[in-house]
N, C-alpha and C positions, 0 to 999 in steps of 0.2 A: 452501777457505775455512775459517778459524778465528775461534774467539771475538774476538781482534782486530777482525775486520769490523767488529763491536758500533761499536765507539771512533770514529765521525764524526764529520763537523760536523753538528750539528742543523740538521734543515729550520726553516722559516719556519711560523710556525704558523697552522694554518689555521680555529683556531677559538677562543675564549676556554672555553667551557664543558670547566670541571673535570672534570677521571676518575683524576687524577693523585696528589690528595694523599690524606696520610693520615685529613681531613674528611670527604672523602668517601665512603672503604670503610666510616667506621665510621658512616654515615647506614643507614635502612633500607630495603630489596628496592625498596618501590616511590618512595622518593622518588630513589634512586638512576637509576631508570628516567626519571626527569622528564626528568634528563641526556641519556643515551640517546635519550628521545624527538626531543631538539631536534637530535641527531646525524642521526638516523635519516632526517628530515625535509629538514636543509639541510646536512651535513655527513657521507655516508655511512660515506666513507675520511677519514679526519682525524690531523692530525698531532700527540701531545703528550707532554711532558716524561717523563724516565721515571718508574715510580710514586716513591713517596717510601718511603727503607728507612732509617728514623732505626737509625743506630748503624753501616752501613755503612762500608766505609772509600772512600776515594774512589777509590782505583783499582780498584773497582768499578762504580762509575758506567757509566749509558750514556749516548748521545745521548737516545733518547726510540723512541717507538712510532707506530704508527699504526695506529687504533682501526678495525677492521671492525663493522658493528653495525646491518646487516639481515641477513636471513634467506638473500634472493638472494646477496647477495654470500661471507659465511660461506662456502655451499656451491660459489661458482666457488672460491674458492683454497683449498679443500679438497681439489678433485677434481687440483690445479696440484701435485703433488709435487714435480717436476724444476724449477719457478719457486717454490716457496715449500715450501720444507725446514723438515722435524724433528729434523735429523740435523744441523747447521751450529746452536752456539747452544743457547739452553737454549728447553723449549714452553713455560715459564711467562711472564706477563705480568712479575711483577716481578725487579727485578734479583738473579743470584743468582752468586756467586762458585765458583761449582764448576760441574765438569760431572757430569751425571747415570750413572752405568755403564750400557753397552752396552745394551739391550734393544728391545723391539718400540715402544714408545713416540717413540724417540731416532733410530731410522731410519727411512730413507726406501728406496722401492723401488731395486733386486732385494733388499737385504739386508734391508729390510722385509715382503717378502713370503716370504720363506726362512722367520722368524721364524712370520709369521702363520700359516702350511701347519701349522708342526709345532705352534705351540698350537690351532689351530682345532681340533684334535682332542679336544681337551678340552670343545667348544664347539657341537660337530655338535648339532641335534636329539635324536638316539639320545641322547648324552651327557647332556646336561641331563635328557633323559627316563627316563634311569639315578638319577639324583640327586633327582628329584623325590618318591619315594616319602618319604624322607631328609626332605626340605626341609618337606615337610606334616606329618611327623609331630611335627617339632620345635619347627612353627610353631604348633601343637595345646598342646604343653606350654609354651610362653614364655607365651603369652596367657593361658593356663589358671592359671598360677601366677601372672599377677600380674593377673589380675580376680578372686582369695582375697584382696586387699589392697582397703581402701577409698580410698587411695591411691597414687599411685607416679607414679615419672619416666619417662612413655613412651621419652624413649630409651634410658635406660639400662637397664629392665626386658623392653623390646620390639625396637625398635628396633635396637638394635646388637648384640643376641643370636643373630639367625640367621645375617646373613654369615659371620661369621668358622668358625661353623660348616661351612656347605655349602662355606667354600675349604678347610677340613681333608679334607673328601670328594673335593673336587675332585686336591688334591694327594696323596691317597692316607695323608693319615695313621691309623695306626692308631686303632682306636677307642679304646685302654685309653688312648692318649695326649691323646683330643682336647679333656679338661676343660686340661688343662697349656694345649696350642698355644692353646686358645682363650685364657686366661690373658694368658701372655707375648705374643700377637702382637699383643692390643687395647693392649698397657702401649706395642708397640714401635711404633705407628702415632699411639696418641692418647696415649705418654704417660700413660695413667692406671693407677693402682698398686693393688691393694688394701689392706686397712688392716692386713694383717699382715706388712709387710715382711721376719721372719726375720731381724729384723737389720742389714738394710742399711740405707741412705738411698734416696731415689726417684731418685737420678741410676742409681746402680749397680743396680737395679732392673730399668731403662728400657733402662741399656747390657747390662745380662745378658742382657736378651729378647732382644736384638740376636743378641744370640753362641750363645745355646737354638737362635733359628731357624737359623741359618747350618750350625749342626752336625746340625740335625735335617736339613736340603734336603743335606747332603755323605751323611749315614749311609742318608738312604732313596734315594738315586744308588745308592749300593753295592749295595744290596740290591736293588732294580731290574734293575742288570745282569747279577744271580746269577738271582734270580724275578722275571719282567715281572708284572706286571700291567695291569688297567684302571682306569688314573688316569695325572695330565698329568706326574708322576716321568717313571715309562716312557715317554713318548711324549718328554723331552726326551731324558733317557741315550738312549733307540735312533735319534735321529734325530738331521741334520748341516745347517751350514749351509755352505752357496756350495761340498760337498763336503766337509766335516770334520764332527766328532763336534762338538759343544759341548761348553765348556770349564765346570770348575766354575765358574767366575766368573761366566760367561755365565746360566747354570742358575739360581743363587742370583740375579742380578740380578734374572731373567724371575720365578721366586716370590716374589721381595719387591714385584715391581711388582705381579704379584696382590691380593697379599694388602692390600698398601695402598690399590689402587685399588678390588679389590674390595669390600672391608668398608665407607671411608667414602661411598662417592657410594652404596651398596645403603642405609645407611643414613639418609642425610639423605633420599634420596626417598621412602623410607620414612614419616621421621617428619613431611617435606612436606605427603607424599600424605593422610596423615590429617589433618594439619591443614589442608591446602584443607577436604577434608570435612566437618570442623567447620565452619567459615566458611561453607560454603553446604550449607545443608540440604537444601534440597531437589535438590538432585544428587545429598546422599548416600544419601537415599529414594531416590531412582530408581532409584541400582545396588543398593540392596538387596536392592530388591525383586525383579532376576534378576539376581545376581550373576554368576554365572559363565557365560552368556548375556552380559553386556553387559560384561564387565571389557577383552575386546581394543577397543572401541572407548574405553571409558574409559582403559587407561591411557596412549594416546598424551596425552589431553587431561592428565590425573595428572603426567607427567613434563614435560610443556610445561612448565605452571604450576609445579611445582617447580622447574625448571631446576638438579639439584644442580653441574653444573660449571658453574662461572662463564665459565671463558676458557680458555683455551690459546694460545700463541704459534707463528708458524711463520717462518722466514728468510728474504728476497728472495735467490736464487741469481744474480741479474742484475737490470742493467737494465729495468724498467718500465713501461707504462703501467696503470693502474690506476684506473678510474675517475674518470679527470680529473687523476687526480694521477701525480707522477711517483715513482716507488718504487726505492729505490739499491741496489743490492747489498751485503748486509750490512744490508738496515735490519728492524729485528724489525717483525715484524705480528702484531695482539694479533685476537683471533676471539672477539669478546665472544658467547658464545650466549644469555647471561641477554636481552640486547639483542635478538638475534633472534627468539626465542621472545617475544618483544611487538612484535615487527613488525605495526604494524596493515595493513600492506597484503595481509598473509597471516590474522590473526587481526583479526577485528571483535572489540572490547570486551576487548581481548587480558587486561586485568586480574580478569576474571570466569572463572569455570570453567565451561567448558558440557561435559559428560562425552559429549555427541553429536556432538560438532565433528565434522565431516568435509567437505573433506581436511582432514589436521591434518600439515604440511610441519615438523615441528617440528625443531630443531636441539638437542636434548639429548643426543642420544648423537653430537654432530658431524653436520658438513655435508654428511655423505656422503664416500666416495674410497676411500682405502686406509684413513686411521685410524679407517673407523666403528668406534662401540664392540663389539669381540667379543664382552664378557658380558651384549651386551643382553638377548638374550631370556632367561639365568640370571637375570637382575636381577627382568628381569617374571614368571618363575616363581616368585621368592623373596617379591615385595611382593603378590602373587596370593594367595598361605598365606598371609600376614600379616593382610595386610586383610581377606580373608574369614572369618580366623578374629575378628578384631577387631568386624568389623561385627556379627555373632553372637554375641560370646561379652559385649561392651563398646557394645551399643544404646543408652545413655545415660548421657553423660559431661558433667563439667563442666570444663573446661579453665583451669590457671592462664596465666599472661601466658609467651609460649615465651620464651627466655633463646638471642638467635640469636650466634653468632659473628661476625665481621668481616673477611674474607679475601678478596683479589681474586679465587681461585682454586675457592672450596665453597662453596654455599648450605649454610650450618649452621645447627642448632638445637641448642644443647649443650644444654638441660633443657625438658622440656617435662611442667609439672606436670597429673595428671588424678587428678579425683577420680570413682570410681567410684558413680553415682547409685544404679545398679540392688544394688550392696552392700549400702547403707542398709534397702533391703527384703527383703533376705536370700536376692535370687536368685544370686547367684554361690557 
């Protein structure tokens, strides 16, 4: 099956309530959810137009989607690889005129699980418990530096400091190099430049990062397969898929999909997770008072409420049945998790934070299967040094109005102004 598939006759629609236009991504978290709610309720699986992508051309266009958006269902066509593909199609919800290169993301088993073997290695317990020493220390110095300010923009001071970080560790970049990688890789994912360009413009900026990383993941291959070490270079040069080596391209692909995926969803749950806690006090008292004692049952409830991926899409491989409805081969299906993760039949008062929820079946890192998320528990190691150093070092804050993004795809908070209280009296 190929992108073609995409190009149907649209179904009949099964519901009026909007998810489709551009109105509505740019409404916010919760009243977005209203929507949701009424899906969730009388419309589980539902059928609608595709998103709206002003500027597109039209032979881009699809038929439309059909919106998954409980908790239960999310995690049955999750666990359904061989009925509902990664690999056929793009996993984004909206329409997008390319296809993505090769990597762990974009397939579906055996060659997704070839992929997952040789990254999981980066990924083991051991691993992360390697990295962790790393991950605290530098979570000690972001916080540190910017509670000496009376104010500052949690994400950009906090928040989007340490991922990019710990994937410099993770991929083995040298230390003399990792002020640079951190540099060019934030330009080459968000886009954002610093204010001494040397010169350029911020297009060529943006595209140099581009070309920095590519030649840094080809030169540390080389080196790798002269000196192995312990980092996920090595573990891709010495390992094969379906019986072959991996190709440069293949390589490059799989650390660009890191680096991108890891940096922004480590940081929006990040800058989430504190801002739930502002918003309810008294939950953030309660982990304080034994943080690291209560932080594994808090941060399922933390990433619930966050929900930093919004969606992912996945392909019908065939004909059908689907929760009453009939699902065609070739028809994309969108896996709203934000929608899950307020499934009230699994969470009571789904829009409150209780840091003690338990079970808490949350659907953040996916609904289970093959594509759960690999860098979960990096993520929880990383916002674990964060917040604990936050909660300690930034015990009272006064928060501007966060400045969220708009995207079917991230829960964002591009700025989130804090003013530091305890400054004013000369503790920091």
């Amino acid at each position: 099956m190929t992108l073609t598939s995409y190009f149907r006759t649209p179904h009949h629609a099964t519901t009026d309530v909007d998810i489709s236009s551009v109105a509505f991504w740019q409404r916010d978290f919760r009243s977005r959810d209203d929507a949701f709610r009424r899906l969730r309720r009388s419309v589980p699986v539902s059928w609608h137009p595709p998103l709206q992508t002003p500027g597109l051309p039209k032979r881009y266009r699809e038929a439309g989607f059909w919106a998954v958006t409980t908790a239960e269902a999310i995690a049955h066509i999750s666990r359904q690889p061989e009925v509902f593909s990664s690999e056929i199609g793009q996993v984004g919800v909206r329409p997008a005129p390319f296809r993505l290169s090769a990597n762990m993301l974009v397939t579906d088993p055996p060659r997704h699980s070839e992929y997952r073997r040789l990254i999981g290695s980066a990924f083991t317990p051991r691993a992360v418990a390697r990295l962790e020493h790393g991950i605290k220390r530098r979570a000690m110095q972001i916080v540190g530096r910017a509670a000496l300010h009376e104010e500052f923009d949690f994400v950009a001071e906090i928040a989007t400091q340490l991922p990019m970080g710990t994937i410099a560790d993770l991929i083995g970049v040298p230390e003399a190099e990792h002020e640079r990688f951190v540099q060019l890789a934030d330009a080459y994912v968000h886009t954002r430049v610093p204010s001494d360009l040397q010169g350029h413009s911020a297009s060529e900026f943006v595209a140099n990062s581009g070309e920095y990383l590519r030649e840094l993941c080809l030169r540390l291959c080389s080196e790798r397969r002269r000196e192995p070490a312990d980092d996920l270079i090595t573990a891709l040069v010495q390992g094969s898929l379906e019986g072959h080596p991996m190709g440069e391209e293949e390589i490059l692909s799989t650390v660009l999909l890191l680096i991108t995926a890891g940096d922004d969803t480590t940081t929006q749950a990040t800058t989430l997770s504190f801002l739930a806690l502002q918003q309810f006090p008294e939950q953030r008292e309660w982990l304080s008072a034994d943080f690291d004692a209560r932080f594994d049952t808090a941060f399922d409830e933390l990433i619930r409420f966050a929900s930093p991926v919004l969606s992912f899409a996945r392909t019908a491989t065939s004909d059908t049945e689907f929760d009453g409805q009939h699902v065609t081969a070739g028809d994309k299906v969108a896996l709203f998790y934000c929608s899950g993760n307020r499934d009230e039949t699994l969470f009571p008062d789904p829009h409150s934070l209780d840091l003690t929820r338990q079970p808490n079946r949350h659907v953040a890192f996916g609904g289970g299967g093959v594509h759960y998320c690999l860098g979960a528990a990096l993520a929880k190691t990383q916002i674990h040094a964060v917040l604990g150093e936050v909660l300690r070092r930034l015990p009272e804050v006064e928060l501007g109005e966060p400045e969220f993004g708009f995207s079917d795809a991230i829960h964002s908070v591009d700025a989130l102004a804090v003013r530091n209280s305890n400054h004013r009296r000369g503790g920091a």
